[in-house]
mmCIF file as Biopython writes it, N, C-alpha, C and O atoms, coordinates in Angstrom:
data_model
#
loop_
_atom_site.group_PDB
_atom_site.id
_atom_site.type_symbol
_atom_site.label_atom_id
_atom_site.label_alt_id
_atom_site.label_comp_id
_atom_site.label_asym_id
_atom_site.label_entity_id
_atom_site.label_seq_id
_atom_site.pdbx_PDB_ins_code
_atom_site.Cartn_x
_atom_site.Cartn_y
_atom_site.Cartn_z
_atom_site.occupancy
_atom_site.B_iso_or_equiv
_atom_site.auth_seq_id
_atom_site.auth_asym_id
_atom_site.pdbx_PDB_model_num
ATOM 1   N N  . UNK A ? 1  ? -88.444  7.027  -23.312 1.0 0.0 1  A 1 
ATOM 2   C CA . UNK A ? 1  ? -87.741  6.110  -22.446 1.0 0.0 1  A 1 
ATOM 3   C C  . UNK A ? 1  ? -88.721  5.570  -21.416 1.0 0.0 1  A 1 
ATOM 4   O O  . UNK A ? 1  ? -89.333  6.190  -20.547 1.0 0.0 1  A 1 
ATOM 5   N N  . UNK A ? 2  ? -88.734  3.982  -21.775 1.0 0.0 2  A 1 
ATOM 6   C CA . UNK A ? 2  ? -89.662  3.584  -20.312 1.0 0.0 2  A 1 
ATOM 7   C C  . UNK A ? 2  ? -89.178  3.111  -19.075 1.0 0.0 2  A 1 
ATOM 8   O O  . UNK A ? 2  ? -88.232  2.330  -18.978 1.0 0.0 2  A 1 
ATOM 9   N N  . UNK A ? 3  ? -89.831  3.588  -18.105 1.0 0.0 3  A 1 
ATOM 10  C CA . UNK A ? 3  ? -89.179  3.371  -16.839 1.0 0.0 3  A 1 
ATOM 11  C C  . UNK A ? 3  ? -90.005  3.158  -15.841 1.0 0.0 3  A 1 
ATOM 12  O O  . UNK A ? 3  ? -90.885  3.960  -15.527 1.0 0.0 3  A 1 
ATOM 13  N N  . UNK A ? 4  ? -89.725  1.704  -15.070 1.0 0.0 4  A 1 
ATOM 14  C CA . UNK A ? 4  ? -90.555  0.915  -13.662 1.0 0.0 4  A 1 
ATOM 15  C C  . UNK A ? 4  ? -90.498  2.136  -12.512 1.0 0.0 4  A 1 
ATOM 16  O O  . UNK A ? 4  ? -89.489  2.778  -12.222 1.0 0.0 4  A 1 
ATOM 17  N N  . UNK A ? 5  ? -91.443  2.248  -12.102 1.0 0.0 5  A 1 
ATOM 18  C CA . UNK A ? 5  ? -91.157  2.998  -10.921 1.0 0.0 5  A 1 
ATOM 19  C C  . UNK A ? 5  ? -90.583  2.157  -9.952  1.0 0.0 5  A 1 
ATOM 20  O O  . UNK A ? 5  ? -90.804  0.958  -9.777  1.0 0.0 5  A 1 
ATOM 21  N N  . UNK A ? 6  ? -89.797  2.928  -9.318  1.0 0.0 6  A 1 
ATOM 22  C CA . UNK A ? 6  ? -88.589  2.508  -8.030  1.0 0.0 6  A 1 
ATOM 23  C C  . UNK A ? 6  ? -87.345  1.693  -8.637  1.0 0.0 6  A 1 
ATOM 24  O O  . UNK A ? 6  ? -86.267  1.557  -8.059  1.0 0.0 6  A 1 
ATOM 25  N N  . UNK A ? 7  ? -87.613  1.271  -9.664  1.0 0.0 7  A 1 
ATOM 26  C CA . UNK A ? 7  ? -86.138  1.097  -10.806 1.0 0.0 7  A 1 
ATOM 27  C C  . UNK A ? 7  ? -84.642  2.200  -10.608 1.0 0.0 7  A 1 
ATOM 28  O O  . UNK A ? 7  ? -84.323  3.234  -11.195 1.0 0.0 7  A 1 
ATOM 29  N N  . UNK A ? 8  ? -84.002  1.436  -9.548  1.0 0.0 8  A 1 
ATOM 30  C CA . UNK A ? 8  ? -82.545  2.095  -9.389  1.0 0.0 8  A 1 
ATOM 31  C C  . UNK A ? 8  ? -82.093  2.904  -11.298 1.0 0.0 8  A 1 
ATOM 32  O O  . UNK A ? 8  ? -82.594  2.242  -12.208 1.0 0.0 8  A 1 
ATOM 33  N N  . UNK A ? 9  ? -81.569  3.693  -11.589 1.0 0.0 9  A 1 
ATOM 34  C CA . UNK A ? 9  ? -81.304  4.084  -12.711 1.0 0.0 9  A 1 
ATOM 35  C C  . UNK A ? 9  ? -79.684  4.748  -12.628 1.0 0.0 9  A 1 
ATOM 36  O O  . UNK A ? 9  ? -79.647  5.899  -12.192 1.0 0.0 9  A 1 
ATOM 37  N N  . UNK A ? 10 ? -78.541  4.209  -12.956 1.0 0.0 10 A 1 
ATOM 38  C CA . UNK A ? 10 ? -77.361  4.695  -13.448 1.0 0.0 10 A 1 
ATOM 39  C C  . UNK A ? 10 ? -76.462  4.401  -14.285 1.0 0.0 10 A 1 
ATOM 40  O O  . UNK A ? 10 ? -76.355  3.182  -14.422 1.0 0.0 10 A 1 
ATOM 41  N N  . UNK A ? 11 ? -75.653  5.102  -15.006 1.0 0.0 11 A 1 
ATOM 42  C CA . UNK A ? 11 ? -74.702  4.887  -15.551 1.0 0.0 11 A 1 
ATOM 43  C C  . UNK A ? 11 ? -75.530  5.617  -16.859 1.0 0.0 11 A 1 
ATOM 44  O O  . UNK A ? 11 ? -76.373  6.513  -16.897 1.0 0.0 11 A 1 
ATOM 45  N N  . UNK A ? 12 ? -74.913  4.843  -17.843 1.0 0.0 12 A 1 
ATOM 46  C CA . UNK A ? 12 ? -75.229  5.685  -19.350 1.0 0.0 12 A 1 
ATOM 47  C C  . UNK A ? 12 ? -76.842  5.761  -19.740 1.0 0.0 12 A 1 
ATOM 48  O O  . UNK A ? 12 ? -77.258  6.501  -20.633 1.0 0.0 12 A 1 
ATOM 49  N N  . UNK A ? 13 ? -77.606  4.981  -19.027 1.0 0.0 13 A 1 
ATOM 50  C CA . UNK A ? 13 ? -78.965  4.795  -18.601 1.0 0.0 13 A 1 
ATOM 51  C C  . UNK A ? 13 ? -79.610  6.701  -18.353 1.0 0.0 13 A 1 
ATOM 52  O O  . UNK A ? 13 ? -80.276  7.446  -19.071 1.0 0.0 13 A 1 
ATOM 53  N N  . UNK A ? 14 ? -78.833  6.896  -16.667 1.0 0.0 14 A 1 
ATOM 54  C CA . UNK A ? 14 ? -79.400  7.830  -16.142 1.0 0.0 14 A 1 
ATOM 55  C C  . UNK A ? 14 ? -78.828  9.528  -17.099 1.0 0.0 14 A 1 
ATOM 56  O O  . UNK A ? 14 ? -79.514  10.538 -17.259 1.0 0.0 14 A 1 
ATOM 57  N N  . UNK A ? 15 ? -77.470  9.293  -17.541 1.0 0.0 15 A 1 
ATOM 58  C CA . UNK A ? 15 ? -76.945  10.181 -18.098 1.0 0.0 15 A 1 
ATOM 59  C C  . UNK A ? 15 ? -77.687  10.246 -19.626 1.0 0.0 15 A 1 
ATOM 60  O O  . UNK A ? 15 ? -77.346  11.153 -20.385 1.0 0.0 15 A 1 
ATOM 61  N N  . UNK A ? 16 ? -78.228  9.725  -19.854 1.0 0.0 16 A 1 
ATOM 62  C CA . UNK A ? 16 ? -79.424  9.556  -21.072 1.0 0.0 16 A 1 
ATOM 63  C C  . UNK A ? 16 ? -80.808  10.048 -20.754 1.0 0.0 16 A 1 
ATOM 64  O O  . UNK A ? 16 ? -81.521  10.450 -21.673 1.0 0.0 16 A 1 
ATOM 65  N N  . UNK A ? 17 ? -81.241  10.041 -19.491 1.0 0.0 17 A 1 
ATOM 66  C CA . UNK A ? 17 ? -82.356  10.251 -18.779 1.0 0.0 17 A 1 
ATOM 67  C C  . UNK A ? 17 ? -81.975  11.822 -18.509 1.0 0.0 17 A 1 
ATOM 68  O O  . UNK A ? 17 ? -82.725  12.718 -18.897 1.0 0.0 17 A 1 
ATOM 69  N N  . UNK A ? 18 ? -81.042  12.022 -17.979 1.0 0.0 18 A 1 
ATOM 70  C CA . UNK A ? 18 ? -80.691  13.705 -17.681 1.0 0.0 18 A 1 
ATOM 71  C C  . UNK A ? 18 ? -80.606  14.189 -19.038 1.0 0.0 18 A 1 
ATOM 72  O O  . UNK A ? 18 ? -80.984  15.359 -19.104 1.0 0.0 18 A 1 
ATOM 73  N N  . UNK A ? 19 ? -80.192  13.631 -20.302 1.0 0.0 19 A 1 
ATOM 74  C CA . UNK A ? 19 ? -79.945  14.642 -21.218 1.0 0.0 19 A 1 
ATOM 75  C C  . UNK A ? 19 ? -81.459  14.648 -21.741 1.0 0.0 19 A 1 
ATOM 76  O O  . UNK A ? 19 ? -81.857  15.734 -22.164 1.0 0.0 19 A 1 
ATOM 77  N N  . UNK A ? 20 ? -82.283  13.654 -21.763 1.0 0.0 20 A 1 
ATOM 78  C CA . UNK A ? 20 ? -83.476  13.885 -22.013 1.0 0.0 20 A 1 
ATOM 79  C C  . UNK A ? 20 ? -84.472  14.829 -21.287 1.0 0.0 20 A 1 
ATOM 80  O O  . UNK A ? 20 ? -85.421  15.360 -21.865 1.0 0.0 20 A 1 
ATOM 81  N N  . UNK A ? 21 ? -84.171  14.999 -19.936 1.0 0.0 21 A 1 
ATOM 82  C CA . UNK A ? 21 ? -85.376  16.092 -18.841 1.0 0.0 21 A 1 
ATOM 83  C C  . UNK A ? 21 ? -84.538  17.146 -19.330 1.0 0.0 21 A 1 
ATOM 84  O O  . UNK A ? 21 ? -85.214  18.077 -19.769 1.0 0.0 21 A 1 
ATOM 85  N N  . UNK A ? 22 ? -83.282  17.326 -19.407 1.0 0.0 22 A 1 
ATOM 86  C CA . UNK A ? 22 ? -82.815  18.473 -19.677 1.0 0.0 22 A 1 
ATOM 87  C C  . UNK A ? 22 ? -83.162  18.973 -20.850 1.0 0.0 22 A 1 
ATOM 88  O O  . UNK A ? 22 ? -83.520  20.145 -20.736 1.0 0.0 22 A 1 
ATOM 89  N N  . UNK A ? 23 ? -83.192  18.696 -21.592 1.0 0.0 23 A 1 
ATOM 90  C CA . UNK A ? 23 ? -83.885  18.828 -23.288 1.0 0.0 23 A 1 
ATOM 91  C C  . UNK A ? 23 ? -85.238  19.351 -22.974 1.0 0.0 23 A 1 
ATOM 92  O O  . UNK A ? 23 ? -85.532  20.529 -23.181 1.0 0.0 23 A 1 
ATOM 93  N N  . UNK A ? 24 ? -86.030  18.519 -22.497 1.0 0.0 24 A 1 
ATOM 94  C CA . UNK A ? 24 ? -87.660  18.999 -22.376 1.0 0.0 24 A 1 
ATOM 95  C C  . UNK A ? 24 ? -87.633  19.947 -20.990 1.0 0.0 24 A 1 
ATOM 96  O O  . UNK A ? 24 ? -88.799  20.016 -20.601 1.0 0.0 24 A 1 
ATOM 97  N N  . UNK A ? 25 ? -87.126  20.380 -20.480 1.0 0.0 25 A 1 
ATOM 98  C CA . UNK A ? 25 ? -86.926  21.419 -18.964 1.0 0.0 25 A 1 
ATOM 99  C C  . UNK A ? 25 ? -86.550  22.421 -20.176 1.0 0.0 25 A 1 
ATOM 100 O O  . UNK A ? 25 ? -87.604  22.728 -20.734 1.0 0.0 25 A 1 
ATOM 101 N N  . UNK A ? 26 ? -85.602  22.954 -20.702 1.0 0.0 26 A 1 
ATOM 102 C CA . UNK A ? 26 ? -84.761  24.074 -20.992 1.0 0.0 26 A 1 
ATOM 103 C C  . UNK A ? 26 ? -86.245  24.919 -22.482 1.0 0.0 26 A 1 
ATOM 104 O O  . UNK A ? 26 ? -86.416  26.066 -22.894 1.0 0.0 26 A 1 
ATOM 105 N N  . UNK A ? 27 ? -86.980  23.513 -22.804 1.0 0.0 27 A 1 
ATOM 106 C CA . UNK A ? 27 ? -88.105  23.983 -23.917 1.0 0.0 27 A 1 
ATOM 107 C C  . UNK A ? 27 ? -89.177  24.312 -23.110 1.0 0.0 27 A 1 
ATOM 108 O O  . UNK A ? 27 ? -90.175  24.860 -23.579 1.0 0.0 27 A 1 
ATOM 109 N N  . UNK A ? 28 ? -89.046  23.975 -21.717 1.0 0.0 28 A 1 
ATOM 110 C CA . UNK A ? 28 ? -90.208  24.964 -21.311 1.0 0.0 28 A 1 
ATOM 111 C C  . UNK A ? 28 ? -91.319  24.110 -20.151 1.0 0.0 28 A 1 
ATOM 112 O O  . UNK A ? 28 ? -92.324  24.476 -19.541 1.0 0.0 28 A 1 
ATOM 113 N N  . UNK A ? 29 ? -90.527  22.767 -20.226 1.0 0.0 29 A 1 
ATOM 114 C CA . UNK A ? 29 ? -91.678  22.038 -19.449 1.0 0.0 29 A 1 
ATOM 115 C C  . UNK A ? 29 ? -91.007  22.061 -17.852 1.0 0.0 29 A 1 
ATOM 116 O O  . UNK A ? 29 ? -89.853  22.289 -17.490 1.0 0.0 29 A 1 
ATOM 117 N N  . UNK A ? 30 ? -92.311  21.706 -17.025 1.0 0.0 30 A 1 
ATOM 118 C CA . UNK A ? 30 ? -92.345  21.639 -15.756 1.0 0.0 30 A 1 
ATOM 119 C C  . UNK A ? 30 ? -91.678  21.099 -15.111 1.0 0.0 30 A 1 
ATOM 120 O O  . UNK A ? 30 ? -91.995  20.248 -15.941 1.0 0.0 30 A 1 
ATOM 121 N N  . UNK A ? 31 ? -90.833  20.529 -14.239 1.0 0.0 31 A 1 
ATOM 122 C CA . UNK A ? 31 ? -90.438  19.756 -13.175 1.0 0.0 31 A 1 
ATOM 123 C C  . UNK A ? 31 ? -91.408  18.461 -12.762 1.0 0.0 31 A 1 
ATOM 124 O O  . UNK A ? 31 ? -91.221  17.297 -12.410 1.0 0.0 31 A 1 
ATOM 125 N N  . UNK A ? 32 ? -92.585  19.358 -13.014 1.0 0.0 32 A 1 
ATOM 126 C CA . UNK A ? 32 ? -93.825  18.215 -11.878 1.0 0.0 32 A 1 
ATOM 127 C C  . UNK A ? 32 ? -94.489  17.307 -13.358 1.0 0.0 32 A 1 
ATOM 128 O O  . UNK A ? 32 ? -95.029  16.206 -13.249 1.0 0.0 32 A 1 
ATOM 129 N N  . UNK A ? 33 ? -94.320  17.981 -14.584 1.0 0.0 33 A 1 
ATOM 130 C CA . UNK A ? 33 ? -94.609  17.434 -15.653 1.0 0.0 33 A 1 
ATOM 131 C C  . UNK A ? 33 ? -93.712  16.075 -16.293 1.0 0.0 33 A 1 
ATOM 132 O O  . UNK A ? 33 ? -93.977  14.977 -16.783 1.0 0.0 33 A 1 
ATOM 133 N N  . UNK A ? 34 ? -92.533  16.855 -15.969 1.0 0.0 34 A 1 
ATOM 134 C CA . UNK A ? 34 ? -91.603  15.509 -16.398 1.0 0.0 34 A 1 
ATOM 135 C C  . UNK A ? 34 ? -91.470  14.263 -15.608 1.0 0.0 34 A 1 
ATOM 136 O O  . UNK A ? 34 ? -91.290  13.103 -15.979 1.0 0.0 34 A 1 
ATOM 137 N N  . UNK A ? 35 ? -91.638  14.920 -14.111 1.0 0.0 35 A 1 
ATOM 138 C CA . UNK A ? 35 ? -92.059  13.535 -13.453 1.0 0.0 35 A 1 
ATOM 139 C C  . UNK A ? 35 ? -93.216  12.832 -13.205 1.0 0.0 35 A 1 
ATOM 140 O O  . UNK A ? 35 ? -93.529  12.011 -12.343 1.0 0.0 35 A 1 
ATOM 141 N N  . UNK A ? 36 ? -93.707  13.259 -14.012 1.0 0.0 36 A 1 
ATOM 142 C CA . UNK A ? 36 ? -95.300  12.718 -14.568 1.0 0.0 36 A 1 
ATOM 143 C C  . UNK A ? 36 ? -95.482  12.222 -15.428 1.0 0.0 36 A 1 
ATOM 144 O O  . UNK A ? 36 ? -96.447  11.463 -15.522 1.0 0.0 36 A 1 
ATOM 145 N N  . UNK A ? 37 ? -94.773  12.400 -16.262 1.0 0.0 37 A 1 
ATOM 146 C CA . UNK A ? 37 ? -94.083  12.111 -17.852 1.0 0.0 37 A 1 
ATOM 147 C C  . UNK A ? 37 ? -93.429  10.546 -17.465 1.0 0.0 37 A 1 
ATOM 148 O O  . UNK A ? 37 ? -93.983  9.517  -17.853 1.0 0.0 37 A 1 
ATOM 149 N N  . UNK A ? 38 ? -92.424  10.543 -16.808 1.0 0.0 38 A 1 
ATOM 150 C CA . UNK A ? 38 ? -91.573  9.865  -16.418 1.0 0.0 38 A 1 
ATOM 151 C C  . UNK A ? 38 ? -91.764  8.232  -15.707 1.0 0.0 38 A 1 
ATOM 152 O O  . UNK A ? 38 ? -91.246  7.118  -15.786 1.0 0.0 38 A 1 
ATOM 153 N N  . UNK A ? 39 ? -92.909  8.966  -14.956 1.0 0.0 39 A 1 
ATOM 154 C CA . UNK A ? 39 ? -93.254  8.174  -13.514 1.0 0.0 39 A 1 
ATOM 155 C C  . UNK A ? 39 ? -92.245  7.844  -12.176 1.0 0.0 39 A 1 
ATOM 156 O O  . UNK A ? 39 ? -91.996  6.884  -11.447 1.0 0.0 39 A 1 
ATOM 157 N N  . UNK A ? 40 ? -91.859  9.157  -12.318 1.0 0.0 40 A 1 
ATOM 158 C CA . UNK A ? 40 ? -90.313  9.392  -11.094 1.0 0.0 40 A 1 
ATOM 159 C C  . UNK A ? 40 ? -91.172  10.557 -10.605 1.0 0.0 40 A 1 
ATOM 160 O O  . UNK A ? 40 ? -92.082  11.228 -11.091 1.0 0.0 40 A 1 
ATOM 161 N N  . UNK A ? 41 ? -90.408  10.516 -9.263  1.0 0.0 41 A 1 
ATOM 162 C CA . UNK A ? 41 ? -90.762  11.733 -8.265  1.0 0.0 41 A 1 
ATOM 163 C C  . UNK A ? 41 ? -90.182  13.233 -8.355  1.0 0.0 41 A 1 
ATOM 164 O O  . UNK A ? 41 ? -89.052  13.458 -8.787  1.0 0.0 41 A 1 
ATOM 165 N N  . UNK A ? 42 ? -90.917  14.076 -7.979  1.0 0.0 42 A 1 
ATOM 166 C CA . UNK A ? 42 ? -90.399  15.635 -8.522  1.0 0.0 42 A 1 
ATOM 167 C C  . UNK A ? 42 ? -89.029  15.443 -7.965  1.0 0.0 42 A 1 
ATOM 168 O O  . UNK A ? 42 ? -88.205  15.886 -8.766  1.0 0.0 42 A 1 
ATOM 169 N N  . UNK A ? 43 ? -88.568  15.031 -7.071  1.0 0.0 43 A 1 
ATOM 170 C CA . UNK A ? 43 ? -87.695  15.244 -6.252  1.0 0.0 43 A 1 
ATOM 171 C C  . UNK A ? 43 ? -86.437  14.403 -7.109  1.0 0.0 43 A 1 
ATOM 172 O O  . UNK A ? 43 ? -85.253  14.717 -6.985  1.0 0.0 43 A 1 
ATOM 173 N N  . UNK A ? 44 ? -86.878  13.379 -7.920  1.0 0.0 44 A 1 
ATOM 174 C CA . UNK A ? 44 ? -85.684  12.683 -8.197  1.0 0.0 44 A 1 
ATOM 175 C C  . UNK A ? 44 ? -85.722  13.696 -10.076 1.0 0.0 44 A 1 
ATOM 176 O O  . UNK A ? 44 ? -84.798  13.366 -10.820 1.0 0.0 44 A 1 
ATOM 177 N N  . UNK A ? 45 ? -86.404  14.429 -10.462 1.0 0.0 45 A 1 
ATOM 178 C CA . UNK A ? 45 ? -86.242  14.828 -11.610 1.0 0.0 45 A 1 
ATOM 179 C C  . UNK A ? 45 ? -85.511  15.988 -11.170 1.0 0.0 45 A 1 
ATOM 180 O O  . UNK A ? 45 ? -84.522  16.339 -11.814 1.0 0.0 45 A 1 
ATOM 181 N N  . UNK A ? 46 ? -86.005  16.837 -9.811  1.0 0.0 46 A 1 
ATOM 182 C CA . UNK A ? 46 ? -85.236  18.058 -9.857  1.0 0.0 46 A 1 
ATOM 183 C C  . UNK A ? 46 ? -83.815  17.460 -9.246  1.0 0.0 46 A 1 
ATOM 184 O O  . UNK A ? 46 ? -82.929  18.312 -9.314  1.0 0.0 46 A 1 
ATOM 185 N N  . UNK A ? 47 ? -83.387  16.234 -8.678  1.0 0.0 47 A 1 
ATOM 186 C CA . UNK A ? 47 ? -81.977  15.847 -8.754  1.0 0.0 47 A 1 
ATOM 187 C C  . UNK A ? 47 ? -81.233  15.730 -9.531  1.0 0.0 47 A 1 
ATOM 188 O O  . UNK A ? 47 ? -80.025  15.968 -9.533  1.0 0.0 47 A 1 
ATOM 189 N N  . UNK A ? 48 ? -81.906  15.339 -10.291 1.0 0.0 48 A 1 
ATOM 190 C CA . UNK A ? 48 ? -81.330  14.631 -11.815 1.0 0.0 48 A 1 
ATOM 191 C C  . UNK A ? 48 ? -80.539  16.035 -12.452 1.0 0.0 48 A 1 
ATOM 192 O O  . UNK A ? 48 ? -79.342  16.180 -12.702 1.0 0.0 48 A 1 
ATOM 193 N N  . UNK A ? 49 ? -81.581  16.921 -12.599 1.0 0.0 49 A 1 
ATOM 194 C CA . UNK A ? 49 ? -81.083  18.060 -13.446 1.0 0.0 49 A 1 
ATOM 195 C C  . UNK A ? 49 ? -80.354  18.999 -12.774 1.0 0.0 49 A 1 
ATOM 196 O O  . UNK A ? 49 ? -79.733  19.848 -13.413 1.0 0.0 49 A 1 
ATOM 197 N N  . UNK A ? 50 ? -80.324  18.958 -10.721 1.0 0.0 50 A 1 
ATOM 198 C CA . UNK A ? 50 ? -79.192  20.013 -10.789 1.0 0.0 50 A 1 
ATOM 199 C C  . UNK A ? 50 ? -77.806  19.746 -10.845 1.0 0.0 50 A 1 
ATOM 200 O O  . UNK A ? 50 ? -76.809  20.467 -10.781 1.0 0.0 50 A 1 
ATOM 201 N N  . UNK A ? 51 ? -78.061  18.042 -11.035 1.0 0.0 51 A 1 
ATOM 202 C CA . UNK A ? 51 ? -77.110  17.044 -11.044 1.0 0.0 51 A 1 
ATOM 203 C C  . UNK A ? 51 ? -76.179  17.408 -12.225 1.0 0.0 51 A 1 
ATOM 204 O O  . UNK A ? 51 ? -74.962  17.457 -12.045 1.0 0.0 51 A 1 
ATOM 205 N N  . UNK A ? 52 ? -76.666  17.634 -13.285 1.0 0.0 52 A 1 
ATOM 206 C CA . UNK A ? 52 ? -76.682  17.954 -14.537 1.0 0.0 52 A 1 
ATOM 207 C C  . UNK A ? 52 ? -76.195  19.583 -14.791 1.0 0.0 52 A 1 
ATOM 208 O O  . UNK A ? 52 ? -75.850  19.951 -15.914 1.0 0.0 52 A 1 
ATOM 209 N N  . UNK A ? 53 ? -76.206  20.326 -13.850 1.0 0.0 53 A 1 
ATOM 210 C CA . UNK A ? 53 ? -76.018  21.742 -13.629 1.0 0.0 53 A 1 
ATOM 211 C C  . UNK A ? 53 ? -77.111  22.490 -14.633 1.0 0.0 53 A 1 
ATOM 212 O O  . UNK A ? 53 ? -76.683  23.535 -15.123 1.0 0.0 53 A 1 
ATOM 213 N N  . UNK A ? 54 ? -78.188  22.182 -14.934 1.0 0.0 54 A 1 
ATOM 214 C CA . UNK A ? 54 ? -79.263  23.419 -15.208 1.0 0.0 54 A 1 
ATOM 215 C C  . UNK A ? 54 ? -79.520  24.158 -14.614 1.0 0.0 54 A 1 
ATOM 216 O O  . UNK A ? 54 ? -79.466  23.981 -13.397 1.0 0.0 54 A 1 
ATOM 217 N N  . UNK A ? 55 ? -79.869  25.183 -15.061 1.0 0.0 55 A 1 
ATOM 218 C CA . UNK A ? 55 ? -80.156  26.244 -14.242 1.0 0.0 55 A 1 
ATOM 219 C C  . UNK A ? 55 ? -81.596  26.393 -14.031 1.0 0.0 55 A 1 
ATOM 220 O O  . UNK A ? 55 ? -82.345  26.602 -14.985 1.0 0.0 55 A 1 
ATOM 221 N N  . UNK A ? 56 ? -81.993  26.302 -12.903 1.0 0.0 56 A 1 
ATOM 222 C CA . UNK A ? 56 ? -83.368  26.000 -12.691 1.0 0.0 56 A 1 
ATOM 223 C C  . UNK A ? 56 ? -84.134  27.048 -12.623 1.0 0.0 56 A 1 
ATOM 224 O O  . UNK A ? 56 ? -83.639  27.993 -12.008 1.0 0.0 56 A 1 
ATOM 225 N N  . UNK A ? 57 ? -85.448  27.237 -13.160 1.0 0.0 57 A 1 
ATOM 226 C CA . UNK A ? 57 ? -86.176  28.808 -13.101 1.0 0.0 57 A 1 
ATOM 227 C C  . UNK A ? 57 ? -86.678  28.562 -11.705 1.0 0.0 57 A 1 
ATOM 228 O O  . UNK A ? 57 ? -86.664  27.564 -10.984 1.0 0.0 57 A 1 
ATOM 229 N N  . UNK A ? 58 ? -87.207  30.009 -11.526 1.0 0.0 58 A 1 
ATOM 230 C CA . UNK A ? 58 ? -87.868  30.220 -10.116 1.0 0.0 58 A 1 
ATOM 231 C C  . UNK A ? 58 ? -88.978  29.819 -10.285 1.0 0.0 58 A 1 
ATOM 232 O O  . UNK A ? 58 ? -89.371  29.472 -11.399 1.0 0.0 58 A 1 
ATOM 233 N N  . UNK A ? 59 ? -89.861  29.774 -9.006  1.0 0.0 59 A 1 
ATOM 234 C CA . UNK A ? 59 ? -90.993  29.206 -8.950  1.0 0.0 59 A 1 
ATOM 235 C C  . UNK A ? 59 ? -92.197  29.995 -9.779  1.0 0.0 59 A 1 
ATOM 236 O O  . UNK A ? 59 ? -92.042  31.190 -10.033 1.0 0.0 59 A 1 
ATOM 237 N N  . UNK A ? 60 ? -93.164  29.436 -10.113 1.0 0.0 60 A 1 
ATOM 238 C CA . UNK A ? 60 ? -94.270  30.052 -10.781 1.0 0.0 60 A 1 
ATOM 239 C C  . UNK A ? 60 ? -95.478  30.569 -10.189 1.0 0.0 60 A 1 
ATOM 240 O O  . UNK A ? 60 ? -95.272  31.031 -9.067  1.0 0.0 60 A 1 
ATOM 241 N N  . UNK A ? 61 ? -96.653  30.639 -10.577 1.0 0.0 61 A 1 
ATOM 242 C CA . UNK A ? 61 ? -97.840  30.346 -9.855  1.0 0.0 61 A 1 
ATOM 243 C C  . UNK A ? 61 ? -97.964  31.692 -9.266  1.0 0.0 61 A 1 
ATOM 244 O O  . UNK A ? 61 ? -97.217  32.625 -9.559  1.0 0.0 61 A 1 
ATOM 245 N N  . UNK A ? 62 ? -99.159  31.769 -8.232  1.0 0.0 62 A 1 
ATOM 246 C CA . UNK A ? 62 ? -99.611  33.465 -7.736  1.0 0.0 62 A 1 
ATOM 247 C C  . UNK A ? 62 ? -98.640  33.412 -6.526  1.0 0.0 62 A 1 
ATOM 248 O O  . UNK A ? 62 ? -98.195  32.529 -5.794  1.0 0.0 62 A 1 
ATOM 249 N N  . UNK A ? 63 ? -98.494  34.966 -6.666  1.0 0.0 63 A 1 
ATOM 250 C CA . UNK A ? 63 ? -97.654  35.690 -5.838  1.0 0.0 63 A 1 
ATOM 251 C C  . UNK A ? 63 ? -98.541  36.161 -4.832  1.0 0.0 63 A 1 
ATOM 252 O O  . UNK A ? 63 ? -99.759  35.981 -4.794  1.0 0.0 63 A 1 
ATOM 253 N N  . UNK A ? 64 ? -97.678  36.913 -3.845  1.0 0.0 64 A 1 
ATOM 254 C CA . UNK A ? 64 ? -98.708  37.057 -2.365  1.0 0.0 64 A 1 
ATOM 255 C C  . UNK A ? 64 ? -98.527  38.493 -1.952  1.0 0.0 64 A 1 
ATOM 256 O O  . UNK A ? 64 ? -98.610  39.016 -0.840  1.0 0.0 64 A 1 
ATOM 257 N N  . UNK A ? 65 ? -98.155  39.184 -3.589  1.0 0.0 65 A 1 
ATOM 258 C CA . UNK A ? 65 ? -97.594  40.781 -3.016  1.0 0.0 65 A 1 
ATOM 259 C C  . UNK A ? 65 ? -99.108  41.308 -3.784  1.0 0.0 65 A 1 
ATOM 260 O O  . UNK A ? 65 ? -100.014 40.715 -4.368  1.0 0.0 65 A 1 
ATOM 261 N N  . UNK A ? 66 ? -98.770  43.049 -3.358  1.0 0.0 66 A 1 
ATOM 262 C CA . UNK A ? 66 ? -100.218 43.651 -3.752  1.0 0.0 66 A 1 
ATOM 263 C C  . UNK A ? 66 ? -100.691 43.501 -5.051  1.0 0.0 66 A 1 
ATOM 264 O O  . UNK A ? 66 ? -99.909  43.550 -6.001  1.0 0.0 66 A 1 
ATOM 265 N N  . UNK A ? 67 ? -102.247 43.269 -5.243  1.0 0.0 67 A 1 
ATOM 266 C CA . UNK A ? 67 ? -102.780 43.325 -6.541  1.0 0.0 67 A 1 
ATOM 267 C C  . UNK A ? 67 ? -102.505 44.276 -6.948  1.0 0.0 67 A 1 
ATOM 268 O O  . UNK A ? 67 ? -102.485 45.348 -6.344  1.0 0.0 67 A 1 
ATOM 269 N N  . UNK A ? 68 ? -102.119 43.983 -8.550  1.0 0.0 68 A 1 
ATOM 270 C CA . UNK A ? 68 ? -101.896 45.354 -9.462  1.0 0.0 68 A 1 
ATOM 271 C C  . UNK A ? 68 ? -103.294 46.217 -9.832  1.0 0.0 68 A 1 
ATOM 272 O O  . UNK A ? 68 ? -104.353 45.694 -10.178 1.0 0.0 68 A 1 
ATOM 273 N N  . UNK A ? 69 ? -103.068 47.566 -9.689  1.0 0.0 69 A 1 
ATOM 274 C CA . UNK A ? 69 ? -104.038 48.277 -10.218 1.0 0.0 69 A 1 
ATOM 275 C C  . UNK A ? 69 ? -104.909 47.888 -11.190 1.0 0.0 69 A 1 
ATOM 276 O O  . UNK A ? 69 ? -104.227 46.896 -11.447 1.0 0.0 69 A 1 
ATOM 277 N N  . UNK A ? 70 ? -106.122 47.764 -12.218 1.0 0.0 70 A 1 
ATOM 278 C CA . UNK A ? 70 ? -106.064 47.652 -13.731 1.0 0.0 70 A 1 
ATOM 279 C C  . UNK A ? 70 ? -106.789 48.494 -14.156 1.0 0.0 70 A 1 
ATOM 280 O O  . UNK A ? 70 ? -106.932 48.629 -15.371 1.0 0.0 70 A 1 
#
């Protein structure tokens, strides 16, 4: 799906757009990927989908608790 950036998006448009991030979110991709993908802002992809009621994973990346032994 191609899309202008700052292009208002609703109706069977955006509900096409949610079933699509939702599709590629639930297989594993990023938030910051799809709106990269997209050329929309993290902020309007993670709307989109809680819009959508996904269930969103927690955050990723390094943690700030003690290093594990090895």
């Amino acid at each position: 799906m191609e899309l202008t950036k700052g292009t208002r998006i609703t109706g069977d448009t955006r509900t096409e757009l949610a079933s699509d991030l939702r599709s590629k979110y639930e297989k594993g991709a990023s938030i910051r990927a799809l709106a990269e993908s997209t050329g929309r802002s993290y902020g309007f992809v993670h709307r989109v989908l809680s819009e959508s009621d996904v269930p969103l994973r927690g955050r990723g990346g390094a943690t700030r608790g003690a290093k594990k032994a090895s």
